[in-house]
N, C-alpha and C positions, 0 to 999 in steps of 0.2 A: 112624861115628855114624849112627843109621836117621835116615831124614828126617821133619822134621815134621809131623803130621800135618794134612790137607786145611784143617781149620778153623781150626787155627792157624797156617799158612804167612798164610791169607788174611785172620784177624785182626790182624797183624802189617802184613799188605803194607797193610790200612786203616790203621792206626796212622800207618804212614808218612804215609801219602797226604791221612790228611783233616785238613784247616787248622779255626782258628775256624772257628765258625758252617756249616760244611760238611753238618755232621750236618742240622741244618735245613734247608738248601738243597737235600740229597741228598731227603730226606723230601718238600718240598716237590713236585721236581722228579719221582720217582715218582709221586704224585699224580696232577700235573698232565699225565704223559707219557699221548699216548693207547695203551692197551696195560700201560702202569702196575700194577705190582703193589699199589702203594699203601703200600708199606712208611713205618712210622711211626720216629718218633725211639728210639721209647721200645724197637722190636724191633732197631734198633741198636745202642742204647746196650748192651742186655741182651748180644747178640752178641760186640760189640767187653769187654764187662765177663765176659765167659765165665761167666755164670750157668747154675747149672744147673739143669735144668726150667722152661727157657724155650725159648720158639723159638728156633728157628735158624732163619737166612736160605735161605729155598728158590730153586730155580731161577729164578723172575723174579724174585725180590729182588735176584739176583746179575747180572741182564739189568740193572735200573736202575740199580745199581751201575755197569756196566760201562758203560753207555753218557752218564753222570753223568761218569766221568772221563776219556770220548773212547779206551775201550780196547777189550778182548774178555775175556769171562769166563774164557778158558785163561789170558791173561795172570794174570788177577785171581788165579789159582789156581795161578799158576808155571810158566807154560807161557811160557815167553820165546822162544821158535822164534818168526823174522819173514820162512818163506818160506826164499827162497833171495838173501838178503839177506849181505852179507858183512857177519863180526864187526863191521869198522867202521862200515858202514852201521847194524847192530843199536844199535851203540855210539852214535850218534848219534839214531837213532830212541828208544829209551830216554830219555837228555838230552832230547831235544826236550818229551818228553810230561811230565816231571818241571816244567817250567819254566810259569809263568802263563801266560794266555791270549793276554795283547796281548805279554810277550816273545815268545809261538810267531808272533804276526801280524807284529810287528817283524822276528822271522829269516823268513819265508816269504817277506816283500817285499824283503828285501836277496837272498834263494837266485834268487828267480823275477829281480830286476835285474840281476842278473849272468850269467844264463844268456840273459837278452836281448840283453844285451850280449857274449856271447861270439859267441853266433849271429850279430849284426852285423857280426864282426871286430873288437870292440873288445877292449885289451889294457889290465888291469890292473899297469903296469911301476912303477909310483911307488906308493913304501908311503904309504899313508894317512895322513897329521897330523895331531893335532888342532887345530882354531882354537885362537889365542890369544884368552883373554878379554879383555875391553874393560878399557879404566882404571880403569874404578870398579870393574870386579870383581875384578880383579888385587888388590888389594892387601889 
């Protein structure tokens, strides 16, 4: 099957990626970026709606994109290569960036506690339990 083509691989991969109110955000966020292309809602909407004889997203639209979802424009455009990063690592780098904000800040402070902790010599041997909830909540 040929592959799909550049505009439509990366209309797709926005599809995926942009939440509510994102489109705004994204636009804003161009704007405001110094360097900013300044891209509008309305040259996304057009883009992501594949109208024809309208703009398409030029090279810095695809910069504030890209730096709007903490990625690289090769990504944006299917370039999934992370280096010399093994599958697993990729596999997790991937996951990482898919997941909200304060989830990525939540797992970077348990990665970076544990790695403090190994450097220490401390040893993680007892699997983790949850608290039990308190009486009122229990029931």
């Amino acid at each position: 099957m040929p592959r799909a083509s550049v505009s439509k691989r990366l209309r797709a991969r926005l599809h995926r990626k942009l939440r509510y109110g994102d489109q705004a955000a994204l636009a804003k966020f161009s704007q405001e970026r110094p360097g900013g292309s300044g891209i509008s809602e309305t040259d996304l909407s057009n883009f992501l709606g594949a109208h024809p004889n309208r703009r398409g997203l030029t090279i810095d639209d695809l910069d504030d994109v890209a730096a709007f979802f903490n990625t690289t424009v090769g990504e944006l455009l299917g370039d999934t290569r992370l280096g010399d990063l093994s599958a697993e690592e990729q596999r997790l780098v991937h996951a990482f960036r898919e997941l909200p904000q304060k989830q990525q800040t939540e797992i970077v402070d348990v990665v970076e506690f544990m790695g403090l902790a190994a450097r220490e010599g401390r040893r993680f041997s007892a699997p983790i339990r949850p608290r039990p909830l308190p009486e009122s909540e229990s029931a």
